[in-house]
C-alpha positions in Angstrom: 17.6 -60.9 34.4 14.8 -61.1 31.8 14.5 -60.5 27.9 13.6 -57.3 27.4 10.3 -56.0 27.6 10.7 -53.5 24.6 10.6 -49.5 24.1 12.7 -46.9 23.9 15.8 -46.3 26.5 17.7 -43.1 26.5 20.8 -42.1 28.3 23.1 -39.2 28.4 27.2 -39.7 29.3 29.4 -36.7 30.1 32.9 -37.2 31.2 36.0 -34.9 32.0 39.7 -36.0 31.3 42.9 -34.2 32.4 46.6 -35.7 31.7 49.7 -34.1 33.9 53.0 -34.0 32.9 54.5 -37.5 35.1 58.2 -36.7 33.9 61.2 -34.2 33.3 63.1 -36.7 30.6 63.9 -34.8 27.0 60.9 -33.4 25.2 58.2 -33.5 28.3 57.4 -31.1 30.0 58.0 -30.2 33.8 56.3 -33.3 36.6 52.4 -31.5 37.1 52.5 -29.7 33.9 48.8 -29.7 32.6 48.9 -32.0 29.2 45.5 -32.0 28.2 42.2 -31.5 29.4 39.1 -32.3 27.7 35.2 -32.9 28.1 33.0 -35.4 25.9 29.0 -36.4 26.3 27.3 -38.5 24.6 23.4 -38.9 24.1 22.7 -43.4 23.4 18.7 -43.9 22.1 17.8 -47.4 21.5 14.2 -48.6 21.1 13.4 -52.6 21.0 10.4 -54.5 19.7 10.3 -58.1 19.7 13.5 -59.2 18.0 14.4 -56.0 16.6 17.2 -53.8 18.3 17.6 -49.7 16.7 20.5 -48.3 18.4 21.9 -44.9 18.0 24.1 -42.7 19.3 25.9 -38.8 18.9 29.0 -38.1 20.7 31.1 -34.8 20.7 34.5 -34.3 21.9 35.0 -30.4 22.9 38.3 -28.8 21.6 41.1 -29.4 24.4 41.8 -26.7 26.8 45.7 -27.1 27.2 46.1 -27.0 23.5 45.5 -23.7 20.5 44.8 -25.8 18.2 40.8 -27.4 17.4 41.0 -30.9 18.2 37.3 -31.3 18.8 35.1 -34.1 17.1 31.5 -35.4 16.7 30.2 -39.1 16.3 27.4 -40.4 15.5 26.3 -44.4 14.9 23.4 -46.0 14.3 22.9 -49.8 14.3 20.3 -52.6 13.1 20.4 -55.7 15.3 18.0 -58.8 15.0 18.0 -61.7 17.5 17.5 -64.8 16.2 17.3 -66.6 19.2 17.7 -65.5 23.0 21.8 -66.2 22.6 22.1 -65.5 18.6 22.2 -62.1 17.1 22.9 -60.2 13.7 23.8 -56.8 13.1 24.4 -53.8 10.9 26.0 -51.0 11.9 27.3 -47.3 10.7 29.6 -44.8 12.2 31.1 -41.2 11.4 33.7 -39.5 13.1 34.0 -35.9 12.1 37.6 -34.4 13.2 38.5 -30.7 14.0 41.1 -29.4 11.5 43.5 -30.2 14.3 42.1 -33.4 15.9 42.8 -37.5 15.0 39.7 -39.4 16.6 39.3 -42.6 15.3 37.2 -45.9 16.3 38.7 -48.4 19.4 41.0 -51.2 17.9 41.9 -49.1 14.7 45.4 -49.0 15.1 46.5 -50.5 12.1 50.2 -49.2 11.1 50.8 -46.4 8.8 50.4 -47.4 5.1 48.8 -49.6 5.4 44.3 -49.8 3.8 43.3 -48.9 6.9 45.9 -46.4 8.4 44.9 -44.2 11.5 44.0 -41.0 10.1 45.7 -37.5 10.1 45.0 -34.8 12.0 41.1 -33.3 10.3 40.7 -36.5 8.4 37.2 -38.3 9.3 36.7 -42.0 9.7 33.6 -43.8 8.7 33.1 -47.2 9.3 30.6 -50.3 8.2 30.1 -53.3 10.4 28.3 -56.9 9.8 28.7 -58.6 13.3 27.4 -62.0 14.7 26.9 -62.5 18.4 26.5 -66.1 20.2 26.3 -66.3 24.1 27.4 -69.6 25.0 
């Protein structure tokens, strides 16, 4: 596959989750049980020119239809990346997860214990987060 050519891509992602109930031990509820069920999409935009990579993104999470409470949330990220060479890259990125009053989103591989500087967040707390990455294909 080839560099790319440049522009802008654009994509749309919907998806629909649904947990059951797989036990009857203490505190879960009867095998089949409806646990949650939930729809996201997302709309990605990214637009290349030459070495330059703008990248962005809005997500939303829809409330969760086996629950009362509003556990909903939106995202949205943009990111700068520059290639330095066909197998180096640098980039800058921004993200912001707004929560529901009732919901706990938080970005992949945040699960850092409670107490701790960067805690998961309670339920209607947002997370925002600022990222410096290198990239090298070997």
């Amino acid at each position: 596959m080839g560099a790319p050519v440049g522009g802008f891509k654009l994509g749309a992602i919907w998806t629909k989750s649904k947990l059951n109930a797989a036990g009857t031990a203490a505190g879960l509820a009867a095998i089949g049980t409806e646990r949650s069920k939930r729809s996201a999409w997302s709309i990605p935009i990214r637009y290349t020119t030459g070495p330059h990579n703008f990248l962005a993104h809005y997500t939303k999470a829809r409330d969760d239809k086996a629950t009362a409470a509003q556990d909903g949330a939106k995202m949205w990220a943009l990111m700068y990346a520059y290639a330095l060479s066909k197998r180096t890259s640098l980039s800058l990125g921004y993200a912001k997860i707004t929560n529901d009053v009732g919901a706990a989103f938080n970005f992949t591989g945040n699960t850092a214990t409670t107490g701790s500087v960067n805690s998961a967040p309670l339920a209607g707390e947002d997370g925002r987060v600022i990222s410096f990455g290198m990239r090298h294909s070997y």
